[in-house]
C-alpha positions in Angstrom: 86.5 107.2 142.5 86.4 107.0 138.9 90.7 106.4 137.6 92.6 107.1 134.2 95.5 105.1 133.2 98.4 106.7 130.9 101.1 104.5 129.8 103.6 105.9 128.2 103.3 109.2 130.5 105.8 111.8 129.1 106.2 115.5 129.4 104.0 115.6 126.2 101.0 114.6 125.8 101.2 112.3 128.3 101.2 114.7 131.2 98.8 116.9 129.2 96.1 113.8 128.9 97.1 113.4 132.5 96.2 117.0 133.9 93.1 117.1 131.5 92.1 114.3 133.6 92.4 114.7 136.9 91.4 118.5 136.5 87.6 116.3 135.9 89.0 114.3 139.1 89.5 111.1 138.0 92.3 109.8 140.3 95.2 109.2 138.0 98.1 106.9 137.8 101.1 107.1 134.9 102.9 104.0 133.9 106.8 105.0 132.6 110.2 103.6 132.7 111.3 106.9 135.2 108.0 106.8 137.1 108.5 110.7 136.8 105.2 112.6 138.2 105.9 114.8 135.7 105.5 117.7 138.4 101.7 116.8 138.6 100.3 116.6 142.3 98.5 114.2 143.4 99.1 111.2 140.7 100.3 108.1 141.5 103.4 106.6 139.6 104.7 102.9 138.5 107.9 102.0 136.7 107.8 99.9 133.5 109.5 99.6 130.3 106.6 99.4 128.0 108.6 96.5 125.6 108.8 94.2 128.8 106.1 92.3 129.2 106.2 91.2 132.8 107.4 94.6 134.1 104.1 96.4 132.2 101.5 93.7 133.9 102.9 94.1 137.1 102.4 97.5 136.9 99.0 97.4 135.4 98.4 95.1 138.5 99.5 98.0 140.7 97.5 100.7 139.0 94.2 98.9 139.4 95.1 97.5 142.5 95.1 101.0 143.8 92.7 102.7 141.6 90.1 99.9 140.8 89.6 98.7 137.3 90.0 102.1 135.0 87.3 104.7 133.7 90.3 105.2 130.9 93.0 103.9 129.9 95.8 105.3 127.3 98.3 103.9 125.8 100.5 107.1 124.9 104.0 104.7 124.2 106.2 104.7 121.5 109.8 105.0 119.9 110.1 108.0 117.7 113.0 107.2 115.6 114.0 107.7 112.0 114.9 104.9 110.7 114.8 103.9 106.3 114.1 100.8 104.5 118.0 100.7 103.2 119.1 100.8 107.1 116.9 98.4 108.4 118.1 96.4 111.4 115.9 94.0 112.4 116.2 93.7 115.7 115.9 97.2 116.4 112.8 96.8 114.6 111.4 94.5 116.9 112.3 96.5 119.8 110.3 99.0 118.5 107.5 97.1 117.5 108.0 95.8 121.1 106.9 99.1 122.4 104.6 100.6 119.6 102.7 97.7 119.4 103.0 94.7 121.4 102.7 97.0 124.8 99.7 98.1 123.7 98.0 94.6 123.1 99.6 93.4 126.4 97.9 96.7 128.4 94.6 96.6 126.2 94.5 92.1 127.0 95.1 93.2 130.7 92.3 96.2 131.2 90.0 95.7 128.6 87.8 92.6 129.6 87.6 93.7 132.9 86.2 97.0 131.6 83.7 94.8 129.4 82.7 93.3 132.8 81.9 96.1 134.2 80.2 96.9 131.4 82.0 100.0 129.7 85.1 102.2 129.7 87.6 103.7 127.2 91.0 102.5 125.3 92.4 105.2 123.6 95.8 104.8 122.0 98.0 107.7 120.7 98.4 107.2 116.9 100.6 109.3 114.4 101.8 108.8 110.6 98.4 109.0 108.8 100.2 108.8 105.8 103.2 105.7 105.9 107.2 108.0 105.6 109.8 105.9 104.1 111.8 108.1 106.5 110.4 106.6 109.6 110.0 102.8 108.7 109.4 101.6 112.6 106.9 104.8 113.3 104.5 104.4 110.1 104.5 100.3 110.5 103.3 100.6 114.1 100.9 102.8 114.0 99.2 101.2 111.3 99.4 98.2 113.7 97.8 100.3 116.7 95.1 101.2 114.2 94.0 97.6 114.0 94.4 97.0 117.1 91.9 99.2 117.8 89.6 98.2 115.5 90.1 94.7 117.3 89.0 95.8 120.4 85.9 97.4 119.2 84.9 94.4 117.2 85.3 92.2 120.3 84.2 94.4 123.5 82.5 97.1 121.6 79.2 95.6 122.8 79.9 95.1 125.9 80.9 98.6 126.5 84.4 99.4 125.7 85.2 102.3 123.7 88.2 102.0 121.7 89.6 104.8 119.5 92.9 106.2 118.7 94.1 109.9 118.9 96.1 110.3 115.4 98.8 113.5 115.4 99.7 114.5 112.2 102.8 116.6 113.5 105.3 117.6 115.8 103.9 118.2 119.1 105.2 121.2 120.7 103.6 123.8 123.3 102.8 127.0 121.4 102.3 125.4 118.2 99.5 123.9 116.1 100.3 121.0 118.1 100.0 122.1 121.3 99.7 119.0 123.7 97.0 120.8 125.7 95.2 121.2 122.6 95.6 117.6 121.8 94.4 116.3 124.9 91.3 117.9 124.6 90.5 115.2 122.1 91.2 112.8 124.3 88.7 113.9 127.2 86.2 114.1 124.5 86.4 110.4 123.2 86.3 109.4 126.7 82.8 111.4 127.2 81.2 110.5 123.7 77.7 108.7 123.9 77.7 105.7 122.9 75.7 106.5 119.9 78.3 109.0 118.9 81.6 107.1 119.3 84.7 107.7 116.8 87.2 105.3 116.5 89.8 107.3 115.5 90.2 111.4 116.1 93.0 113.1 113.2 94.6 116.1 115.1 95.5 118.1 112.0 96.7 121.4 113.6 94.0 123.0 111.6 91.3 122.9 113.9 89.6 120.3 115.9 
């Protein structure tokens, strides 16, 4: 049975990417430091803090030990903090780059060239901050750094498959808003069903229309 991975899964657009999923029934599993469901049935759950390392492999390990290597797998993780460039502590700066960024290499190093063996499948990573906001130093830095990331892991296992794109959100996600998280999972179900002649690496959720 075909599986999507969410790590990261949160009552945002994690569960929403979630549900969007397994309503196509793809057997899913959500990587998160509560191992919360998220009240979706049938899922399976790991725990892992997304900035540790050894805690995300071994459950990475887990997931496709139960579900096979992944159809799809998202990497939805991230501190959302304000933080400015006159308060900047460095070592909270590395935990969040920990997270924002270093997670997602670690789950894309661990997934990825098995997907490429196989001979496709899909990274998509939840971006943000198209434009950099001095307000939110750790935010706009590692999403650039996701953004190349991406680009990373098209230039290396693009051939052999692999379709890597990110899912930008230019906004506050809320339900009942522009930003809807049902609305923005849409894109992601779409990226994951591209042709390969049509792929996009990166998808801008504006709130004005998809």
């Amino acid at each position: 049975m075909p599986g999507a991975v969410i790590v990261g899964s949160g009552p945002g657009i994690g569960r929403s990417v979630a549900a969007r999923f397994a309503r196509e029934g793809l057997a899913v599993g959500l990587l998160s430091r509560s191992g919360s469901a998220l009240g979706l049935d049938g899922v399976r759950t790991y725990r892992a803090d997304c900035g540790d390392e050894g805690q995300l492999r071994a459950a990475l390990d887990a997931a496709t030990g139960a579900l096979g290597t992944p159809d799809v797998v998202v990497y939805n993780a991230a501190i959302i903090r304000p933080d400015t460039l006159g308060a900047v502590d460095a070592r909270a700066q590395l935990d969040a780059w920990a997270v924002n960024v270093v997670g997602a290499m670690v789950t894309a190093s661990h997934v990825v060239p098995a997907m490429a063996r196989r001979g496709g499948g899909t990274f998509i990573v939840t971006g943000g901050m198209p434009e950099p906001k001095a307000a939110y130093v750790s935010l706009s830095l590692g999403k650039v750094g996701v953004r190349a990331l991406v680009a990373m892991v098209d230039e290396e296992y693009g051939a052999a498959g692999v379709h890597a794109a990110s899912v930008t959100v230019a906004g506050v996600v809320a339900p009942g808003t522009a930003f809807d998280p049902d609305d923005i999972a849409e894109h992601y179900w779409r990226l994951h069903t591209q042709p390969r002649e049509g792929w996009e690496r990166e998808v801008v959720h504006t709130g004005g229309g998809r």
